[in-house]
Each structure stands twice: as structure tokens, then as C-alpha cells.
C-alpha positions, 0 to 999 in steps of 0.5 A: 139099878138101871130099868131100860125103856128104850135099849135101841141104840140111834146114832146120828146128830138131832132130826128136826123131824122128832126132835132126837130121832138119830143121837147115837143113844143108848136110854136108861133110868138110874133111880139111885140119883137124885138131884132135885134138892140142893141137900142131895148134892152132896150125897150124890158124890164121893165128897172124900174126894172132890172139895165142894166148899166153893159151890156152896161158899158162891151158893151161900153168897147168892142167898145172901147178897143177890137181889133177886135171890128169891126170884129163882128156887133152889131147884133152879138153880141146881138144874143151872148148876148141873148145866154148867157141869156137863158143859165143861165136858164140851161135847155137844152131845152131852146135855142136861134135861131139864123137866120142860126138856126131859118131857120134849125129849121122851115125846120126840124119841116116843115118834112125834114127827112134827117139824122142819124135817132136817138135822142139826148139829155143832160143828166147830161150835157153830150151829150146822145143818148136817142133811135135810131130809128129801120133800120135807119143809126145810128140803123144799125151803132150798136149806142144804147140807153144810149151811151155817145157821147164825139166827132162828127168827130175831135169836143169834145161835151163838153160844146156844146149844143144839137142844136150844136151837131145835127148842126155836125150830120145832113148833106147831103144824102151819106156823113159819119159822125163819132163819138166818143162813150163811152158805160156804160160797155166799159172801151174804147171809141169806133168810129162809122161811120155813113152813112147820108141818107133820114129816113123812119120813122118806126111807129108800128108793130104788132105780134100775138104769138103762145102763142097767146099773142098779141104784139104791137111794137110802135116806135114813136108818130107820125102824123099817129101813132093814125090810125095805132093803131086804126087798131091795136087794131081791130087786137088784138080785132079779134084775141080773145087774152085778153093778150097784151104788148105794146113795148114802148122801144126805143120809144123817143115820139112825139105828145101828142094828139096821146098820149092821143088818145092811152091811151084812148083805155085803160081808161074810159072818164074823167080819168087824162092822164097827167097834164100840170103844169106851174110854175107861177100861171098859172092853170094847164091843165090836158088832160083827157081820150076820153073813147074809153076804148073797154077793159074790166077788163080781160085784162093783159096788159104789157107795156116794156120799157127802157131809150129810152122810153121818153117823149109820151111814159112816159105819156101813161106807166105812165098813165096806172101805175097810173090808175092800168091798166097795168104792166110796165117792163124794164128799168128806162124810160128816164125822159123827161117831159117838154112842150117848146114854141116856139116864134118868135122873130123877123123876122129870130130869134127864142126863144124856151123856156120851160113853163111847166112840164108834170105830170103823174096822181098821180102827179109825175114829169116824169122829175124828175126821169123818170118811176120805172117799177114795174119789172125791167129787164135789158139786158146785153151784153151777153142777146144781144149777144145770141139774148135772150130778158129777158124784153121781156120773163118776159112779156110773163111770167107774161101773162102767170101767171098774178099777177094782177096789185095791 
């Protein structure tokens, strides 16, 4: 029997700023598993069905022929074991917590927002920073979205995990840490040194040009995202604009429900959101539109985003692409699309371990590929450098001259 303390599902990769903010999880304990002790291993598995007899030969051998035998415990070398287990699944979401990293874990996920204050995740087996959040450390530090982390301080990240890497970069408030970057149009690796400290999470902002296009600038899928654009859709309705973009880049998600609660502003009640798939038979769950839906069909809505947007920020610009109901400009989006359970093990001991893909509602795999904007528009070195946002002036442009969305 499973008891829940956390039924909020998250979806994004691992924030810095509290360790496991956005994973895409769904938190539960399962009693009934016990792996603490070697004798129980057995006895966790249908052993009628899986030959367990070379475990416990290369275990045997380990008592009786290594060395150090007696430097490691049992239980060590168990949590080794189930380690190796979930690796072979090579997902990098799936992960085994040891005690030391179960405890991290529940403290991150319980709100402790000391850190960097930027997100993390594998891509193509390389440490990648998916997005640094706005006016945190890391934003400050000049760390962008896409770079490569190849050392934390004098430690090489090949081959090291997510929850390893975040392990070297959180620590105490005040105390640096420094890594070492390569960035997709620098031929050298750079170092940044990092200053830790205590995140205040930014949520929205909004703006209201001259042009009288209204802007939302939403930077996370927080707990209070879902009021704060509440108020800022009263904002645009009284500001008299039919004109808005939602920036959505460098969002890396968060909670789905606040997901849902923002695309229903833009869709009839009903209308596919996202799909949750399973790969067993389970039947698919498809999170379905509330029909806040205040817009008519006048509204020219451009979405903005690039490969820091994932996760929360994939399902509402892929929901408002599916639906025809908003223009995406940008980059390619990150392509996270994956929903992880959380269960306890046993007392001290966590398994996180992916069980389900999200799916936009015409049924394409924000994992596979991330989202195609319908414009792409990149920003170079020298865009950034002269302070000039072409992402953002080829929203304004098509606001301006709105094509209509086809």
C-alpha cells in the first residue's frame, strides 16, 4: 500500500535553487519494499522468473577474494548494486537515493532555496545547463542556457550523474564554487566562479509597450504562478490590447497544474492540454482544458521560446501550437517530457523512477525532439552583445502584421 506526501506532480529537469524543484514527479512511499539487507533481495523478486545466481556467485566472490571486503558493508554495497540496476534503464531521471541522498532530496523538494539558482540536466550524456533562473548567481555569473559543464571546482563530470553534479554545486550560503563551461560558439573552455546564496524565485512580469503590445515574462511554473497570472491577464483584459506574447524562454517548468490552469485562459473547457502515456497498458491520462477561455478569436498571441523552456513551458506552447491558438517563436525548446514516481524504499532510501511520457495534443513526444517554433530565430553573440532581442522584435513584427496562425 502506497501513503503519499507529496501528490503534486513537478515537471521539469533538477533546479539548482532547491535541488529538485522541477523533475516531473509524482512522490510516493511503498512499504512493502525492503532492501536494506542483502537477505531481503530475494524476496523483493519474483525469483521464479529472474536467475539471481551470478549476483550472488560475483557477491560471494567479493567476501572471499577482495581485499577490502571488510571495508564496505553489506548495505553498501546493496545501494551499489540497486545503483547499477537503475543505470542500466539509462535515463537520467531515473535514480537511486541513497540515505545521505534521500535526505537532500525530501529537504530540497520540502522548499530550501539555497544554491546557484540554475537548472541541470543530461543531454546527450554531457552535463547541460537548461535555463539560469533571472538575478540568481549563476544568471549573474553570465552562465547561459545550452552551456556544457565539463568540471564543478577540480572534478571532471564525465560519466557523473545529475544528482552528483547538483551534490558539487549546492552548498553553503557565501561559499564559491567554479566551473568549468564550453559554450557552442567558443572554441575554449571558460571558468565561472560562482558565489552560493539564498534564491528568490522570480515568477512573472509583465509590460505593456508603447505599441501597446502586451508582454508576460513568466519565469517558472511555480505554487503561486497560477494567481499571479490571474492578475495578469486582468492586466492585459484592462489594458484594451488584443496583442499579446507570452516569454516563456528560460522558463525550465514546474507544476503541471499551474500548466493546465494557464492554458485554460486560452482554450474552451474540454480541449486536450497534454496526455500522460505509460508504456504498459496502463490507459493514458489526458489533462483537459478548465474553459477559463476570456479570449475571443481576435486575439494575436505569440509565444517566445528556446532551449531553456522545458518541461511546463513545452506543454502550454505546445498546447496553444496544437490548438492553433498561438504562434511559437524562438529556438528549439529543450524537450523534457517525462513524468518520474518517487518511491520510498525503505525508511532512508529512495527510487525515482520514470513512468510516463507527456504528449502534446496532437500526440507528438515533447522528449523526442523538443518544440519546432513555427518561426525560428536565434540570437548570436553579437545580437547579445549590442543588447538587440531579434526573438523578440520578430514577435513584435508579426503582431503587428498578424498572419494568423494556419
Amino acid at each position: 500500500m502506497k501513503e503519499f506526501f507529496k501528490t503534486k506532480r513537478t515537471i521539469a529537469t533538477i533546479l539548482l535553487v532547491l535541488g529538485f524543484f522541477a523533475l516531473g514527479i509524482y512522490v510516493g512511499f511503498n512499504k512493502n519494499t525492503e532492501i536494506g539487507r542483502a537477505a531481503g533481495i530475494g524476496d523483493a523478486l519474483n525469483t521464479s522468473e529472474v536467475d539471481l545466481s551470478s549476483f550472488w556467485k560475483v557477491w560471494n566472490a567479493i567476501n572471499e577474494k577482495y581485499p577490502g571486503a571488510d571495508q564496505t558493508t553489506q548495505e553498501e554495497r546493496i545501494y551499489g548494486a540497486i545503483s547499477g540496476l537503475v543505470g542500466s534503464l539509462e535515463d537520467p531521471y531515473s535514480v537511486f537515493f541513497k540515505p545521505d541522498e534521500a535526505k537532500s532530496f525530501q529537504e530540497d523538494i520540502s522548499g530550501n532555496f539555497i544554491g546557484v539558482g540554475m537548472e541541470v540536466g543530461l543531454k546527450e550524456k554531457v552535463l547541460t545547463v537548461i535555463a539560469p533562473l533571472k538575478d540568481t548567481p549563476a544568471y549573474k555569473a553570465g552562465v547561459k542556457s545550452g552551456d556544457k559543464i565539463i568540471k564543478i571546482d577540480d572534478k571532471s563530470t564525465v560519466n557523473m550523474s545529475v544528482e552528483s553534479a547538483v551534490k558539487l554545486i549546492r552548498g553553503e550560503k557565501g561559499t564559491p564554487v567554479t566551473l568549468t563551461i564550453l559554450r557552442e560558439d567558443e572554441k575554449s573552455p571558460r571558468e565561472i566562479k560562482i558565489i552560493r546564496d539564498v534564491i528568490n524565485m522570480p515568477t512573472i512580469e509583465t509590460e505593456l509597450r508603447a505599441d501597446k503590445i502586451f508582454v508576460i515574462k513568466l519565469y517558472s511554473f511555480s505554487a503561486n504562478s497560477t494567481s499571479l497570472f490571474r492578475s495578469a491577464m486582468k492586466e492585459f483584459a484592462n489594458s484594451k490590447s488584443d496583442k499579446l506574447v507570452l516569454d516563456l524562454r528560460g522558463n525550465p517548468g514546474g507544476y503541471l497544474s499551474a500548466a493546465v490552469e494557464i492554458s485554460s485562459w486560452f482554450l474552451p473547457t474540454g480541449k486536450t492540454i497534454v496526455t500522460e502515456d505509460y508504456a504498459n497498458d496502463t490507459t493514458p491520462k489526458e489533462f483537459r482544458s478548465k474553459g477559463y477561455n476570456i479570449f475571443n478569436d481576435k486575439l494575436k498571441f505569440v509565444i517566445l521560446v528556446d532551449s531553456g523552456s522545458a518541461s511546463a513551458s513545452e506543454i502550454v506552447a505546445g498546447a496553444m501550437q496544437d490548438h492553433k491558438r498561438a504562434l511559437l517563436v524562438g529556438d528549439t525548446s529543450y524537450g523534457k517530457g517525462s513524468v518520474q514516481e518517487v518511491i520510498k524504499v525503505t525508511d532512508n532510501t529512495l527510487l525515482k523512477i520514470t513512468v510516463a511520457k507527456w504528449l502534446t495534443p496532437n500526440g507528438a513526444s515533447i522528449s523526442e525532439k523538443g518544440l519546432t517554433p513555427d518561426y525560428k530565430v536565434g540570437i548570436t553573440k553579437e545580437d547579445t552583445a549590442a543588447k538587440v532581442d531579434p526573438q523578440m522584435n520578430k514577435a513584435v513584427e508579426l503582431l503587428k502584421n498578424w498572419p494568423g496562425v494556419k
